[in-house]
C-alpha positions in Angstrom: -12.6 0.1 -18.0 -11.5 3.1 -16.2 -10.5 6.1 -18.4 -6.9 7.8 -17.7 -8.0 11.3 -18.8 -8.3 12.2 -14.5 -5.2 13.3 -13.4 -6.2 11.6 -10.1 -5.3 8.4 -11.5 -2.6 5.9 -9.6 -1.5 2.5 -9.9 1.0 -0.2 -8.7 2.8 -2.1 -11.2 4.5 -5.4 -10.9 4.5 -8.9 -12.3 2.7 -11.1 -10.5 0.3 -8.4 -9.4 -3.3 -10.3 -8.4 -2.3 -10.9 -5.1 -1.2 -6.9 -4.2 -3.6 -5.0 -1.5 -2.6 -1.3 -2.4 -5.8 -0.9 -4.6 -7.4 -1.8 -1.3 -4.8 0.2 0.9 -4.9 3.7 -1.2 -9.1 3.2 -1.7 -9.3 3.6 2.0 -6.9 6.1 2.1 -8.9 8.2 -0.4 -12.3 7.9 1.3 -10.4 8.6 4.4 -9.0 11.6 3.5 -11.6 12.8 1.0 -9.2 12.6 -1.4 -11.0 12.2 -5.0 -8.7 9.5 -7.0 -8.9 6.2 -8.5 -6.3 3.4 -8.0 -5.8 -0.2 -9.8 -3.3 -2.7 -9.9 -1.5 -3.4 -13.3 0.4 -6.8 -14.5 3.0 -5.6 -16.4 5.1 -7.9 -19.0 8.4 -8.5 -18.2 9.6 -8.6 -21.4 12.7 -5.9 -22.0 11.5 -2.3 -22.5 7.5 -3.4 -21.4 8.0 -1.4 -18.1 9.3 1.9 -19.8 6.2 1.7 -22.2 3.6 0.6 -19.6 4.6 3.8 -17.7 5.3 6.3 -20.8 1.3 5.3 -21.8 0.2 5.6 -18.3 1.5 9.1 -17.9 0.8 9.5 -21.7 -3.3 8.7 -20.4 -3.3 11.1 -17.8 -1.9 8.9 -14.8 -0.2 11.0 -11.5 2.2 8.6 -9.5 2.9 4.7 -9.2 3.9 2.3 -7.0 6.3 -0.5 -7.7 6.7 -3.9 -7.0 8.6 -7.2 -7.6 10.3 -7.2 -10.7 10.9 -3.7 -11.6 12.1 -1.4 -8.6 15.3 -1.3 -10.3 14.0 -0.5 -13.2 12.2 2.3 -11.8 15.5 3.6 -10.8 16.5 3.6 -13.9 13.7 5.7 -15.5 13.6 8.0 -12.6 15.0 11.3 -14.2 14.8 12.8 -10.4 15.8 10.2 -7.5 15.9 11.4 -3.4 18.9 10.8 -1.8 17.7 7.6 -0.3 16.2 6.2 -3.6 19.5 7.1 -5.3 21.6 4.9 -2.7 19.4 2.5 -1.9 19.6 1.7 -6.0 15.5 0.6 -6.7 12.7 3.4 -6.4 9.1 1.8 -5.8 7.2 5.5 -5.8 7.0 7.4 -8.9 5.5 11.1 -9.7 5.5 13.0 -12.2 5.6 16.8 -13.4 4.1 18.8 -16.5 7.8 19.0 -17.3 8.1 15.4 -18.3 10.4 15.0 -15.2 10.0 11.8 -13.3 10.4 11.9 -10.1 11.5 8.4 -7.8 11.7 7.6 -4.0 11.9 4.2 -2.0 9.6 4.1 1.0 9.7 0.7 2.0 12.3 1.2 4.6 10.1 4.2 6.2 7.1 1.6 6.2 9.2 -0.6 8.1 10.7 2.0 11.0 7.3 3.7 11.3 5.3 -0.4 11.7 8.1 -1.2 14.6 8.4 2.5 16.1 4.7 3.3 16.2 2.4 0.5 15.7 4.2 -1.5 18.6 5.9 0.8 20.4 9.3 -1.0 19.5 12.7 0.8 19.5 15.4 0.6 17.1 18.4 3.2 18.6 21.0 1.8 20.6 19.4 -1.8 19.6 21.8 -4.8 17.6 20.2 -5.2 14.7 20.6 -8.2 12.2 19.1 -8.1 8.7 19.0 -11.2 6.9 19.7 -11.2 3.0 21.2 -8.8 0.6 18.5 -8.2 -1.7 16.9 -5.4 -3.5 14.0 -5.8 -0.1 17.2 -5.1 1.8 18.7 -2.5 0.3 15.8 0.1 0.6 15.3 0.0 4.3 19.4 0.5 5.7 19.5 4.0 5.6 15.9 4.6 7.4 17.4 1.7 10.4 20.6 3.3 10.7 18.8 6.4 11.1 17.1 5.4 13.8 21.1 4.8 15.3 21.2 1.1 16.3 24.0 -0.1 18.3 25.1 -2.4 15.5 24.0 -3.7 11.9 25.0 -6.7 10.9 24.1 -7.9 7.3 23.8 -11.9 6.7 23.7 -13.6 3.6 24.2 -16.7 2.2 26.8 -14.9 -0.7 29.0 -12.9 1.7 30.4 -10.5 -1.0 26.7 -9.4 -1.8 26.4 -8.3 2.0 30.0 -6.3 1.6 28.5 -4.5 -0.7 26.2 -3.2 1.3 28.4 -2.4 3.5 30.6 -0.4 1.8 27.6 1.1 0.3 25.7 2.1 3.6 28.7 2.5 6.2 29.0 5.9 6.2 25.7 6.4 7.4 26.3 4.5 10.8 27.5 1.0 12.0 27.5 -1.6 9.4 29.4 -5.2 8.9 28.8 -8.1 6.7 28.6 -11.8 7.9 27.8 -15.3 6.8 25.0 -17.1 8.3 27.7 -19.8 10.1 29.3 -16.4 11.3 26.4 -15.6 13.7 27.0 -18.7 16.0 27.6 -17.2 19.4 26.2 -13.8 18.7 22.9 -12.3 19.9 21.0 -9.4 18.6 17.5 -7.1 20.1 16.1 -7.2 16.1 16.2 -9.4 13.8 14.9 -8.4 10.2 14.4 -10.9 7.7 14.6 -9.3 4.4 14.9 -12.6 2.4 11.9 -14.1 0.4 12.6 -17.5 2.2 9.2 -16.6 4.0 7.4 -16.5 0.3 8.7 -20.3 -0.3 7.8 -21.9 3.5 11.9 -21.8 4.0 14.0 -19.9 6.8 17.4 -18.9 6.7 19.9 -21.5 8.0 19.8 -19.3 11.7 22.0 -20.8 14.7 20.0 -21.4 18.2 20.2 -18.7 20.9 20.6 -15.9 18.2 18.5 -13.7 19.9 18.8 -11.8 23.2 16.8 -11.5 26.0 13.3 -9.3 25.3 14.3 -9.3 21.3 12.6 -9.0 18.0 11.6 -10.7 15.2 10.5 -9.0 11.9 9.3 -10.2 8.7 9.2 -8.2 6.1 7.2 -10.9 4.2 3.2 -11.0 5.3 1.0 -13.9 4.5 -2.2 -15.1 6.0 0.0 -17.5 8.4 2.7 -17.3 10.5 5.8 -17.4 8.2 8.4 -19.4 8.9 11.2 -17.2 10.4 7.9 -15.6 12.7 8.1 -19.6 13.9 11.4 -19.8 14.4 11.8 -16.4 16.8 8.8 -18.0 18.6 10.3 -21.0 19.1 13.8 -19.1 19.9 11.7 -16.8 22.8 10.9 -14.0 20.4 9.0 -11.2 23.2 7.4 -9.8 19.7 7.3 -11.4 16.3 5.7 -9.4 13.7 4.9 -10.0 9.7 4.9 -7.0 7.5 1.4 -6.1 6.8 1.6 -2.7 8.8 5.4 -1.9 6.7 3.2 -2.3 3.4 0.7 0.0 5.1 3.0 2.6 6.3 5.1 2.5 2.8 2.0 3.1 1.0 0.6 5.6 3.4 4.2 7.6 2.4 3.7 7.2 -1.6 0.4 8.6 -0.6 1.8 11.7 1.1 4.0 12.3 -1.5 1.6 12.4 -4.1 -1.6 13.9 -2.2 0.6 16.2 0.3 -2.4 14.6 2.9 -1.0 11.3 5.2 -3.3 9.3 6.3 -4.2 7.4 9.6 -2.7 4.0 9.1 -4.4 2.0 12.0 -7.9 1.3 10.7 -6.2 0.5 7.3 -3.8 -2.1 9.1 -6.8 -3.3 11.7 -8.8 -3.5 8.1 -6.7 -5.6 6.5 -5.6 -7.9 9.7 -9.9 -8.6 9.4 -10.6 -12.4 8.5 -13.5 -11.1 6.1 -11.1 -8.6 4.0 -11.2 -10.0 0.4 -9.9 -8.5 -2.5 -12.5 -7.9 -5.3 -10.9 -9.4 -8.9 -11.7 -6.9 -10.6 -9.0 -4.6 -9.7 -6.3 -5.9 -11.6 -5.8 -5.3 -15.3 -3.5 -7.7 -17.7 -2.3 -4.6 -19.7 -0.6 -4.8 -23.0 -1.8 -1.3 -24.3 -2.8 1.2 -22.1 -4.0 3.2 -24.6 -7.1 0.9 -25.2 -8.2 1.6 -21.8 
């Protein structure tokens, strides 16, 4: 088993985690890049306090950053001693760093993953566009502030809870344009990019969307991948979508960030995407460890 005594070490952290490419993702960065580090992939127990602990003996072993996923971006919030603006209002942090000072350091880069995929992997634009995002999750809430960045037109939250959505928006509205709406409330609106942020996609469901949602020339956007087309990627198809797109190249460019923060290096994304698009890329099974100790490793 790899030793933690390099501190060129990262990991991603998250429960399930056998199915996650970023071992895959930040190898290729390294070799790219020359950088020398190792990276693995660690299933975490999601017992009460097993996070804090897993990371405490990571850093304790010698360990440099992390990424993390599904269930404990909030949780990483809540360790983070040090949080960007961005991390702080977006509420979950899935990049961690940290210092000889015992700081912790947290950002959210999800949301820059997902404007750098649309804005320069297919040429798409976001300013002066109506945007819908569909759901008010934790998925959700870390990519607002990099969209209304970008100035859209309008952003219109959906989701099934309402109230969840107004959160949001009182949260995020000072940054730009920003309303809340039920899925019934779309019928006889139209929108240029539609984002589902919603983990419908994961189960083979789709939001309950009304027909003729989407404008002339518009977008679809999952931020779900999977090997086929997800559900809402159908739908847009079926609606006239003139692009729908899943969101292997956002987990690309969010990792290729987490990467820049901790190497001060960014790498070129495109062979890493055109990589992982590849019928043949497999992921080897050794590059997940169950950990319950870290200091056995």
């Amino acid at each position: 088993m790899t030793s933690y005594a390099s501190p060129n070490h990262y990991a991603v952290m998250g429960n399930p985690i056998g199915h996650s490419k970023s071992p895959l993702i930040h190898a290729e960065f390294a070799r790219q890049t020359a950088q020398n580090l190792t990276y693995q992939a660690l299933l975490i127990d999601t017992a009460p306090g097993e996070f804090a602990k897993a990371v405490k003996q990571f850093r304790e072993h010698g360990g440099s950053g992390l990424n993390i996923t599904v269930p404990f971006k909030q949780d990483a919030w809540q360790l983070a001693t040090h949080r960007t603006p961005r991390a702080q209002r977006a509420g979950a942090v899935n990049t961690l760093w940290f210092d000889i000072e015992e700081k912790i350091y947290g950002d959210t880069t999800d949301g820059v993953g997902l404007v750098r995929d649309v804005l320069q992997n297919h040429g798409g634009q976001i300013r002066e566009r109506r945007v819908l995002i569909l759901g008010a999750g934790g998925a959700v809430r870390g990519v607002i502030e990099p969209l209304l960045e970008q100035q859209p037109n309008s952003c219109v939250i959906a989701n099934r809870t309402v109230a969840k959505a107004q959160e949001l928006v009182q949260l995020f509205s000072p940054l730009g344009t920003l309303r809340a709406a039920t899925y019934a409330a779309l019928h006889g609106q139209q929108f240029d990019l539609v984002i589902n942020g919603t983990s419908a996609s994961l189960q083979g469901e789709l939001p309950p969307l009304p027909d003729n949602l989407l404008a002339k020339n518009a977008w679809c956007y999952d931020m779900m991948y999977a090997k086929q087309t997800t559900p809402f990627l159908t739908w847009g198809l079926q609606q006239g979508a003139q692009q729908a797109i899943d969101g292997l190249g956002m987990l690309v460019e969010q990792a290729a960030e987490s990467f820049f923060i901790w190497r001060g290096v960014r790498p070129n994304t495109a062979p890493v995407i055109q990589l992982l698009r590849a019928p043949s890329c497999l992921m080897t099974t050794n590059s997940t460890l169950t950990v319950t100790n870290l200091s056995q490793l």
